[in-house]
C-alpha positions in Angstrom: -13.5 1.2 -10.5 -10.9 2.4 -8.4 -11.1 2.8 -4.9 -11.8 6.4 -3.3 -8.8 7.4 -0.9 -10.3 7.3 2.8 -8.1 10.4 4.1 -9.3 12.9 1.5 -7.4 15.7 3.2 -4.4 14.2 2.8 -5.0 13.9 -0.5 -2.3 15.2 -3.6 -3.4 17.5 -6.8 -2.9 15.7 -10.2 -0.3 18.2 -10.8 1.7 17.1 -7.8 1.6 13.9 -9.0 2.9 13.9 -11.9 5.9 16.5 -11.0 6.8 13.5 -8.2 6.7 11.1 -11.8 8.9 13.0 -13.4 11.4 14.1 -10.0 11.8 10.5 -9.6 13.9 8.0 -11.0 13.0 4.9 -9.1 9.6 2.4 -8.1 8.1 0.1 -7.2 6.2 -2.2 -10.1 3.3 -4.7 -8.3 2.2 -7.2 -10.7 0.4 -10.8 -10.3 3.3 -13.4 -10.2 3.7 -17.3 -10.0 1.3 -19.2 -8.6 -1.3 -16.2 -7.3 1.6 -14.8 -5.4 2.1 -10.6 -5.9 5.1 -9.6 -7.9 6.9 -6.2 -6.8 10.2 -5.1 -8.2 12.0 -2.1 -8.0 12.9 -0.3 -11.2 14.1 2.7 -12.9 11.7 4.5 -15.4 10.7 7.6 -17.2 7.3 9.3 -17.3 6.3 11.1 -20.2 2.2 12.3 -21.3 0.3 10.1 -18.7 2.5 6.9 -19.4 5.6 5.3 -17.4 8.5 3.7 -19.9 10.9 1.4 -18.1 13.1 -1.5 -20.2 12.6 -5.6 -19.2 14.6 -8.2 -19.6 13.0 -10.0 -23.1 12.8 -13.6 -20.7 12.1 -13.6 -16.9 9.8 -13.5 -14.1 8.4 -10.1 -14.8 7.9 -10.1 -18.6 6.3 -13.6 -18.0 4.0 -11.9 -15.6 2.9 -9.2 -18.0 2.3 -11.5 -20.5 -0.3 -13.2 -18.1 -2.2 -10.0 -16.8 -0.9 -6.7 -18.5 -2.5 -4.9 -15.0 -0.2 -3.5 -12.4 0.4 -0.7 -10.1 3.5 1.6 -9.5 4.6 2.9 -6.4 7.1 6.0 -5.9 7.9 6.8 -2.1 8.9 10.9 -2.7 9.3 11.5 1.4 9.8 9.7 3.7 11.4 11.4 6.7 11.2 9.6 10.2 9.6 11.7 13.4 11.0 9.9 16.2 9.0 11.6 19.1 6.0 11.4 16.9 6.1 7.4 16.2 5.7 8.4 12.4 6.9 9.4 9.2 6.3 12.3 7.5 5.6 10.9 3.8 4.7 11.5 -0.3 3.6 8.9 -2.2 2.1 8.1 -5.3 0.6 5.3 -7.0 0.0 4.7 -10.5 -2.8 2.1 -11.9 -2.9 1.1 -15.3 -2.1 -1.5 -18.1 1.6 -2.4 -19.7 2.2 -3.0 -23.0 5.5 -4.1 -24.6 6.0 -1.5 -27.2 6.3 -3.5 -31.1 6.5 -0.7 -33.0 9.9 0.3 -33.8 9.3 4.0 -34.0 7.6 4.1 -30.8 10.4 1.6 -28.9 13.0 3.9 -30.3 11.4 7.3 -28.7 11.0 5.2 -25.6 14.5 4.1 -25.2 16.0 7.7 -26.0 13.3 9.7 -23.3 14.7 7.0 -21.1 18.7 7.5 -22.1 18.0 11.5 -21.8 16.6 11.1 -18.1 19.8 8.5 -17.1 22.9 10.1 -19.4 21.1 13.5 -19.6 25.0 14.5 -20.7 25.9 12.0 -23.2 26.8 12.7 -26.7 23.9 12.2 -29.2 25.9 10.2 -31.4 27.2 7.8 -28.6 24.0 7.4 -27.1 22.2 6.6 -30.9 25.2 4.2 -31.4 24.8 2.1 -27.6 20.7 1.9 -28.4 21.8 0.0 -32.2 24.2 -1.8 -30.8 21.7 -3.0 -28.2 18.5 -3.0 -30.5 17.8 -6.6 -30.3 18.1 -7.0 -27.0 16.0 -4.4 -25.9 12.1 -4.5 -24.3 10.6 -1.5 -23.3 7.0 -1.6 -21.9 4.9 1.0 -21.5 2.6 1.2 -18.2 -0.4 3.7 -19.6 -2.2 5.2 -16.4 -5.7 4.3 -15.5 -6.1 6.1 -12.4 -3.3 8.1 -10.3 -3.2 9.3 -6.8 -1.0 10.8 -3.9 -0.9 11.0 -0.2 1.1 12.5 2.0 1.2 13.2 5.8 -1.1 15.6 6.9 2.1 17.7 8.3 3.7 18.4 4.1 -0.3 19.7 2.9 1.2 22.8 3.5 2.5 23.9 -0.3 5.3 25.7 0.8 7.0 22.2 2.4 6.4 20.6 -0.9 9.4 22.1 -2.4 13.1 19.4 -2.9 
């Protein structure tokens, strides 16, 4: 279903993958918008087991467009280091595939919101953080983008593993 990557040797391990997910705290989310016209927004997020969490507005252009088609992609540029005598970059990318879902169930919303407020206030009192998500219960969405299909690339000058280490 999804295509095959054409440089395979430039291709990243599952494993590299996901540490870039969880590294990261910022993408790129591509959905179909208004009028046939693609939809890509930066946001923060949090991945945990195979799935990205992020938080939407409850009204707006991108909730409307996952209400239309729940299928998107996510983009995360890891590297991207210019070569100026080369005319190039050296890169690390990945892209997630998959399907959002606004999360319903308040149990599940809940763990959502706190795996995000550990990854952005990893410092923050317990207590304050518990009392900021009931304060802001209502007005919380979070949507969860479970992962189809996942892949990396990188430049054919970071294959080497030692390079790969921030």
């Amino acid at each position: 279903m999804f295509r095959e990557m054409r440089r395979s040797k430039q291709i990243m391990s599952s494993e590299a993958c996901e540490k870039i997910l969880n590294q990261n705290t910022s993408g790129v989310l591509a959905l179909s918008g208004d009028n046939g016209y693609p939809y890509a927004v930066p946001l923060s997020y949090v991945y945990s087991n195979g799935d990205i969490y992020f938080h939407c507005a409850i009204e707006g252009h991108k909730i409307d467009a996952i209400k239309s088609c729940n299928k998107a992609s996510f983009c995360i540029i890891d590297k991207d280091t210019i070569v100026p005598g080369e005319y190039t970059t050296y890169y690390r990318s990945v892209v997630a595939f998959g399907k959002i879902h606004i999360l319903e169930d308040a149990e599940d919303k809940m763990t959502a919101i706190k795996k995000l407020a550990d990854k952005y206030s990893p410092f923050e009192n317990a207590e304050k953080t518990l009392r900021t998500i009931n304060s802001s219960w209502e007005r919380f969405c979070i949507a969860r983008l479970s992962i189809e299909h996942l892949s990396g690339k990188q430049a054919k000058e970071l294959i080497n593993p030692v390079l790969f280490e921030k």
